[in-house]
N, C-alpha and C positions, 0 to 999 in steps of 0.2 A: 615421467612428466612432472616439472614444476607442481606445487599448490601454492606457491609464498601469493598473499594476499600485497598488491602495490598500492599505496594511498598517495592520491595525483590528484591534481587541479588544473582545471579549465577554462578560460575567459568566453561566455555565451553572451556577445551582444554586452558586452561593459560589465557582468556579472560572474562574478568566481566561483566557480560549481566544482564543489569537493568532489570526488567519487571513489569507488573501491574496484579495481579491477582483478581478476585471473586468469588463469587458464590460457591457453594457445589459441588468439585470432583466425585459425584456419577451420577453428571448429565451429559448431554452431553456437549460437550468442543467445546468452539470458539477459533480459532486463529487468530489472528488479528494483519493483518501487515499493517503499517504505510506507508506511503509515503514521498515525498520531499515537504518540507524543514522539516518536522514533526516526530512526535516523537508516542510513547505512547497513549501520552497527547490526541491525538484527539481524543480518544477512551472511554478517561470518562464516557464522559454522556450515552454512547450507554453500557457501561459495567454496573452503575447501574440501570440503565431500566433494563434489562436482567438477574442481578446478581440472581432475586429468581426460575429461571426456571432449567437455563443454567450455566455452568462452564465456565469461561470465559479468555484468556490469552491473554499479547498486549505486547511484546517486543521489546526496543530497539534495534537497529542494532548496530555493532561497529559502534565508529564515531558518531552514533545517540543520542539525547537525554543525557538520564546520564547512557549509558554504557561507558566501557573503549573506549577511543580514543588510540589502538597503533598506533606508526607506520610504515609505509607505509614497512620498513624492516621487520615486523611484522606480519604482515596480508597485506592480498593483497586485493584492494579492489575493489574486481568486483561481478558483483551480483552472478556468479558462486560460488563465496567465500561466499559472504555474505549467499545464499540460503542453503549451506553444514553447515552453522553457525547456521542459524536457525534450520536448521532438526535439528544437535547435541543438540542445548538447548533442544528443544521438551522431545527429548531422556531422557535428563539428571537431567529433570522436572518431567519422567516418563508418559509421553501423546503422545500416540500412536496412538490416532484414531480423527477427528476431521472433523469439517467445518472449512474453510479456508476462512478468507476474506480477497480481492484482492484490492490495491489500488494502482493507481499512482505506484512508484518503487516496492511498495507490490507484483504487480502485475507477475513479471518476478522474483522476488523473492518466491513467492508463488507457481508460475505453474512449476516451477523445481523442486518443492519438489512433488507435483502431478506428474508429469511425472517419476521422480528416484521409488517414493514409491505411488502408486497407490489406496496401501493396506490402506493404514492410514486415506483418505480421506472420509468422510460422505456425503459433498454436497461441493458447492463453493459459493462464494458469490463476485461478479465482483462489484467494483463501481468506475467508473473511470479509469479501468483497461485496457492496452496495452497489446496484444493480435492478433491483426491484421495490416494490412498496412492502412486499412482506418481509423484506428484514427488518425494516423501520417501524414498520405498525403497532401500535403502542406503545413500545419500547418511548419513540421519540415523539410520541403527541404532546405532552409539554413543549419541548423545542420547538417543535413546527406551530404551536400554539403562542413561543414568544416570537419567532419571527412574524405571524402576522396578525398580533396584537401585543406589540412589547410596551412594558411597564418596567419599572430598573426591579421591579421586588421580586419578577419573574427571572428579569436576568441575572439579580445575584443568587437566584435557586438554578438557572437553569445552564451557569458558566463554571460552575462550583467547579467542575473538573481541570481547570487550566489556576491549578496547585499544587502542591507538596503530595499531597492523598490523593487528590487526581489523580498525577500522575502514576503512583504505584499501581491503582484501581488497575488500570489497564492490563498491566500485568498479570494481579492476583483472583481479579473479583472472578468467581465461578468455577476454582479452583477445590479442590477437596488440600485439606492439610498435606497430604501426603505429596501430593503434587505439587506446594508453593516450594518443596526442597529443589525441584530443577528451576526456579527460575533462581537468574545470578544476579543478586541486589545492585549490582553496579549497572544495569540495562536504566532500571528507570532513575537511578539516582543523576547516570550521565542527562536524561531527556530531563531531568528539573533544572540540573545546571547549565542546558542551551536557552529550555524557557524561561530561566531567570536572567539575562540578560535585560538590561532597562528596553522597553519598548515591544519585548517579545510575547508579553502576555497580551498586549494591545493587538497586536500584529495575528495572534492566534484566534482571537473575537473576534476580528474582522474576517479573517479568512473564514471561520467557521459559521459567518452567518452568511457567505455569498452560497455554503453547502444546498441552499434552495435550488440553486440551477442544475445542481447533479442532478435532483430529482424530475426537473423539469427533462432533463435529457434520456429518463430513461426509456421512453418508447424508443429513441436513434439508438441509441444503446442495442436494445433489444432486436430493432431491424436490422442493426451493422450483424449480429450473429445468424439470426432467418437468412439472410444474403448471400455471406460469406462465409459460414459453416466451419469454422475455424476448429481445431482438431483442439480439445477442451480439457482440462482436470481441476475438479472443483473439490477442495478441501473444505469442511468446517467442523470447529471447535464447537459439541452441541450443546455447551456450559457459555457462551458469548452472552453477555449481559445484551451489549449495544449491539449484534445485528441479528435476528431470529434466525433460526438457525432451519425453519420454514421455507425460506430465501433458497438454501441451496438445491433445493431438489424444482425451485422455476428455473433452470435454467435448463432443465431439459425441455421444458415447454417449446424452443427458441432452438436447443443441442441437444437433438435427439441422443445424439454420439458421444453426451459429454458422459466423460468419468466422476460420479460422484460419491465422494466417501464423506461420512459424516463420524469424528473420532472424540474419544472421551477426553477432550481440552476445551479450553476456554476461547482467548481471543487472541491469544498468544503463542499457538501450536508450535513454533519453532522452537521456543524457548522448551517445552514441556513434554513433547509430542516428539522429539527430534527425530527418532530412528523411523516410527511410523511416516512423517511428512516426506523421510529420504526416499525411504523405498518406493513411496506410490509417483514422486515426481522424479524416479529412475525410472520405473516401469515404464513411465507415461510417455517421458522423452524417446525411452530406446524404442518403443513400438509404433510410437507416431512418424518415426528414422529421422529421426531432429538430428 
């Protein structure tokens, strides 16, 4: 069985949505949404591991990676948007039914498409994924303190991450030295070179401050899972600066059923974690008969 990685483009609606595909379409289908500052790209290594089983999908978002950047007159860009973006590719790919994996902005990108379409969904797979108040809580009361009382002295302390050190942070912060040797500098160097595009740092503020409605969503969030009982594996990184790592064990509140592992990485497990993240989302797939 094949693993070659195919990088293909698709017109959603006047919009050119880069993607990464593999694996044999007869098989079951992964979806795999990306997070901030990233792309696609983190999804490599996990797509060829997997490619001989599993059918596998990891698209850019607009503005992400090397999809179209319109703008902002164009598309609007909040994750309500971008998540009606996503389902439409799905669509227009022809893949209706899937495991959905949740990441960082993945995350509230991902559980609106589970909440709109219920029907499409196989299982979930959380890894670092927002979802509740206790990943956020403290961590983001600055943030949530400039959303609803902004001042610019707040917002140049509180955007500082959409930079150069931003950007690496993601990768590194929470890391032990010994651990920053697996991550591969060309991850975040590539996510500074799409955010430095003229307009992309604007385009990442804006997005980042409509993030108040993910939280407004999380009780549907939370009901779409009491519901529909979706068959679950919940990874985290229990060094993650930006989501508590608190977060992962609500989601049995909601999935009794869910797999939850809490592993010595950051926010970045793929990068760091590789062989751990492989095995528990082999386990997870072949036992659930994905």
């Amino acid at each position: 069985m094949s693993k070659q990685i195919f990088n293909r483009s698709v017109n959603v609606d006047g919009i050119d949505i880069f993607y990464r595909e593999a694996g044999d379409r007869k098989n079951p289908s992964l979806f795999l949404l990306h997070g901030f500052p990233t792309s696609s790209v983190m999804f490599k290594n996990l797509m060829v591991a997997l490619a001989d089983k599993y059918h596998l999908i990891a698209p850019d978002y607009p503005g992400f990676g090397f999809s179209a950047f319109p703008g902002s007159t164009e598309f609007e860009y909040s994750f309500k948007n971008i998540s009606a973006c996503m389902n439409r590719f799905m669509e227009v790919i022809d893949v209706n039914k899937f495991t959905i994996y949740l990441h960082d902005f993945g995350s509230p990108i991902g559980m609106r498409i589970c909440v709109n379409h219920p029907e499409k969904i196989e299982g979930i797979i959380v890894q670092n994924g927002n979802a509740y108040l206790e990943g956020i809580e403290q961590i983001w009361d600055e943030i949530r303190d400039y959303w609803d009382h902004p001042t610019e002295a707040k917002k140049k302390k509180v955007y500082a991450y959409l930079s150069a050190e931003g950007t690496k942070m993601q990768y590194y912060a929470g890391l032990t030295e010994e651990m920053t040797e697996r991550v591969s500098p060309e991850t975040w160097l590539l996510d500074w070179e799409r955010m430095s595009r003229p307009g992309n740092i604007d385009m990442q503020y804006e997005l980042s401050c409509t993030y108040k409605s993910n939280i407004e969503m999380f009780p549907a969030f939370q009901e779409y899972f009491r519901t529909h009982q979706p068959p679950a594996l919940v990874i985290w990184g229990k060094n993650d600066p930006f989501y508590n790592e608190k977060e992962a064990y609500c989601y049995k509140r909601d999935l009794p059923n869910a797999q939850t592992h809490i592993i010595d990485g950051s926010h970045m497990v793929l990068e760091t974690n590789f062989d751990e993240v492989l095995d528990l989302i082999s386990h997870f797939l072949s036992r659930k008969g994905a």
